[in-house]
C-alpha positions in Angstrom: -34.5 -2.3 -20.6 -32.6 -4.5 -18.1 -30.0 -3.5 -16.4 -26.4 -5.1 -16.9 -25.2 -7.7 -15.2 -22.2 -7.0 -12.0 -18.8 -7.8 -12.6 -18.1 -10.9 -11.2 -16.5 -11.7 -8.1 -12.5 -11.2 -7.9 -12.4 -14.5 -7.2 -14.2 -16.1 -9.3 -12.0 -14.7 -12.3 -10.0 -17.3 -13.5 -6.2 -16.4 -14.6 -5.1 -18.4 -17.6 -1.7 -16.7 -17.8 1.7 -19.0 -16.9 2.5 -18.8 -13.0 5.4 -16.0 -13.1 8.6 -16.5 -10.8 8.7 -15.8 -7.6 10.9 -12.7 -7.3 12.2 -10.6 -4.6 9.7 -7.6 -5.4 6.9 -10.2 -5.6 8.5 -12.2 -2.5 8.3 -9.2 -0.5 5.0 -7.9 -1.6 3.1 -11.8 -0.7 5.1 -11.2 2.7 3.9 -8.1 3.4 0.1 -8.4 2.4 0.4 -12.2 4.5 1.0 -10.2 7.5 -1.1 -7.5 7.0 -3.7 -9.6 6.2 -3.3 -11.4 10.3 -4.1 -7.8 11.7 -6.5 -6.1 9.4 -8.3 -9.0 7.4 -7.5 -8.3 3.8 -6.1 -5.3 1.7 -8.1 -3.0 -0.4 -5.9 -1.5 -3.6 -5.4 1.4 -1.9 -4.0 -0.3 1.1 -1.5 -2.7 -1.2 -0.2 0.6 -3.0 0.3 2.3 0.4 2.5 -1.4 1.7 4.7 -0.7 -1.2 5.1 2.9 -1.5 6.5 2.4 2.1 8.7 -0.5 1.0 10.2 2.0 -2.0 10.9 4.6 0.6 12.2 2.1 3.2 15.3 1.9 0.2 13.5 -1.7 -1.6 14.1 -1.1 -4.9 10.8 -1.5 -6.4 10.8 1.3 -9.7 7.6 1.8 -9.0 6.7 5.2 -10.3 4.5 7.0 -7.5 2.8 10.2 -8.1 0.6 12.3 -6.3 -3.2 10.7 -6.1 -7.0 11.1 -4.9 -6.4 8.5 -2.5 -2.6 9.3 -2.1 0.5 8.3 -3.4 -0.1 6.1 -5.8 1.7 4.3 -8.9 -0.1 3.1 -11.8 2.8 0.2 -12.7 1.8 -1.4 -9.2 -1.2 -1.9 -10.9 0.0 -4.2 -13.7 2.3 -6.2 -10.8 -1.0 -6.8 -9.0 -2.7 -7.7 -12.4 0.4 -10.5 -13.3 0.1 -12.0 -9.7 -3.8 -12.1 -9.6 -5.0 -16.1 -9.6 -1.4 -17.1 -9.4 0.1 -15.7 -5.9 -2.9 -13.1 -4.6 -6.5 -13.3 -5.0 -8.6 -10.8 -4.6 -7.7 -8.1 -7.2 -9.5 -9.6 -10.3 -8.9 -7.8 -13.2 -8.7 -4.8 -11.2 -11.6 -3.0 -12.8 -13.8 -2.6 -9.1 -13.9 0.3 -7.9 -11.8 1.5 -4.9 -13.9 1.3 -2.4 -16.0 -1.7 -3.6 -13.2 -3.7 -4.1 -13.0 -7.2 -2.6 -10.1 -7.8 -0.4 -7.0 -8.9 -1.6 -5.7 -11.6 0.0 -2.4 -14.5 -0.3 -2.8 -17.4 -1.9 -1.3 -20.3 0.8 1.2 -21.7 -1.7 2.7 -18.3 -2.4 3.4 -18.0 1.3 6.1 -20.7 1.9 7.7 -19.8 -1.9 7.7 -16.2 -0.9 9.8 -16.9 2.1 11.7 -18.9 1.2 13.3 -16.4 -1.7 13.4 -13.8 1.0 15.5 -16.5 2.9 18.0 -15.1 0.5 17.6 -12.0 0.7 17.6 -10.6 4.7 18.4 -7.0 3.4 14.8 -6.9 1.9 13.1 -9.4 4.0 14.4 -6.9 7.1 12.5 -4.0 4.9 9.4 -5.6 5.1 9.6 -5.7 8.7 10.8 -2.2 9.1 7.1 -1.4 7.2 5.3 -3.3 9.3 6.8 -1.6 12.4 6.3 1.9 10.8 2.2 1.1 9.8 1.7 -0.6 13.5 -1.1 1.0 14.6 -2.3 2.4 11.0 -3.6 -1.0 9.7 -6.5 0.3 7.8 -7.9 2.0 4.2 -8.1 5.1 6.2 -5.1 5.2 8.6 -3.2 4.0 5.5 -4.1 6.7 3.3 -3.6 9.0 6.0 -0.3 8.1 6.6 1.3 7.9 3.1 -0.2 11.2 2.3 1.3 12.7 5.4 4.6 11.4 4.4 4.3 12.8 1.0 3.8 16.0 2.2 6.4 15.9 4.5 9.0 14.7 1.8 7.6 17.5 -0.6 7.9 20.4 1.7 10.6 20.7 4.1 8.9 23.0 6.2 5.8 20.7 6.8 8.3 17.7 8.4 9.1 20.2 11.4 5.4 21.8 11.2 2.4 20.0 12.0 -0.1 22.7 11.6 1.8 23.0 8.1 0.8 19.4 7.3 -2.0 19.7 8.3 -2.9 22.8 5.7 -1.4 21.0 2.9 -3.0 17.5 3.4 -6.3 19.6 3.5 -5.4 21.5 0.4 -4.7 18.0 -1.5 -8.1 17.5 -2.0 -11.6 18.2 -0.6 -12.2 14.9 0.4 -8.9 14.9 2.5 -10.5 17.9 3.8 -13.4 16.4 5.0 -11.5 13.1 5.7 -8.5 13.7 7.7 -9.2 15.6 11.0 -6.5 17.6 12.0 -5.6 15.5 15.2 -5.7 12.3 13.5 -2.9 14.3 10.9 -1.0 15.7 13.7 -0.8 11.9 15.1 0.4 10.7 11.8 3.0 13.5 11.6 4.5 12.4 15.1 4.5 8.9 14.5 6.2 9.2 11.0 8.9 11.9 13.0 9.5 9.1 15.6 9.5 6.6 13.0 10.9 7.4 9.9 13.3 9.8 10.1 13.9 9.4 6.1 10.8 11.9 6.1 13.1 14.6 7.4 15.8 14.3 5.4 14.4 13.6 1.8 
């Protein structure tokens, strides 16, 4: 018996699909992994999911339906969004059957980079979102610290008491799952707490 061949590389998938538009969701989400991708190298899903969820609370309306996740917040039609813009405006995601953590990077395709701005051109109310993410992750530009910080904010949206309780956070971030557990020290949640307080006051008052 042999085993089975690996997947092939993300990119080296090709996409035969027609090039979609360019719209304001998509313009917004090229922006955001192009600057990401100057301070931490690439995006892993899990990081892309965590850009947007951050966009949706930031008021961008994205209809993308997050839920509670392994890996944190997490919303399964992003999934599709990534799939449509694979070969065309990202590279990177493939056909997005990798696993999590073996993932390849996903990255911006140059083209996509001038079209994306220039749609946002029209649009400062959601290109000045995108920089209010990039302010609130500054800092947090990692798998991990991105993670971390979108599950913090969930649980601080969730339960009232945790966005004025640290130590309450903390409990519930570590009741999430046992990987969190093991994962996320409490210092490292107690930083996240602060910095989304400071931050984002949204995560008081949802």
């Amino acid at each position: 018996l042999y085993a089975p061949d690996a997947p092939p590389k993300a990119a080296d998938m090709g996409n035969a699909t027609v090039r979609p538009n360019m719209t304001v969701g998509r313009a917004a989400l090229v922006t955001l992994l192009d600057r990401y991708d100057g301070v931490a190298l690439g995006a892993t899903p899990i990081e892309v999911q965590k850009l947007m969820y951050f966009l949706q609370v930031l008021g961008e309306p994205l209809n993308l339906r997050y839920a509670k996740n392994l890996y944190g917040p997490y919303a399964d039609n992003l999934r599709h969004v990534l799939d449509r813009v694979e070969g065309h405006f990202l590279t990177g995601y493939g056909d997005g059957t990798a696993r999590v953590l073996d993932a390849d990077p996903i990255r911006v395709l140059p083209d996509a980079v001038d079209e994306a701005t220039g749609v946002l051109t029209g649009h400062p109310d959601t290109a000045a979102r995108v920089e209010r993410v990039l302010e609130l992750i500054d800092g947090f530009e990692s798998m991990y610290s991105m993670e971390l910080l979108a599950t913090v904010h969930w649980v601080m949206t969730e339960d009232p008491a945790a966005a004025d309780d640290w130590q309450r956070t903390v409990s519930l971030v570590h009741e999430w799952t046992p990987r969190k557990r093991r994962t996320f020290t409490e210092d490292h949640i107690r930083i996240a707490w602060s910095t989304l307080r400071e931050r984002l006051p949204i995560a008081r008052q949802q």
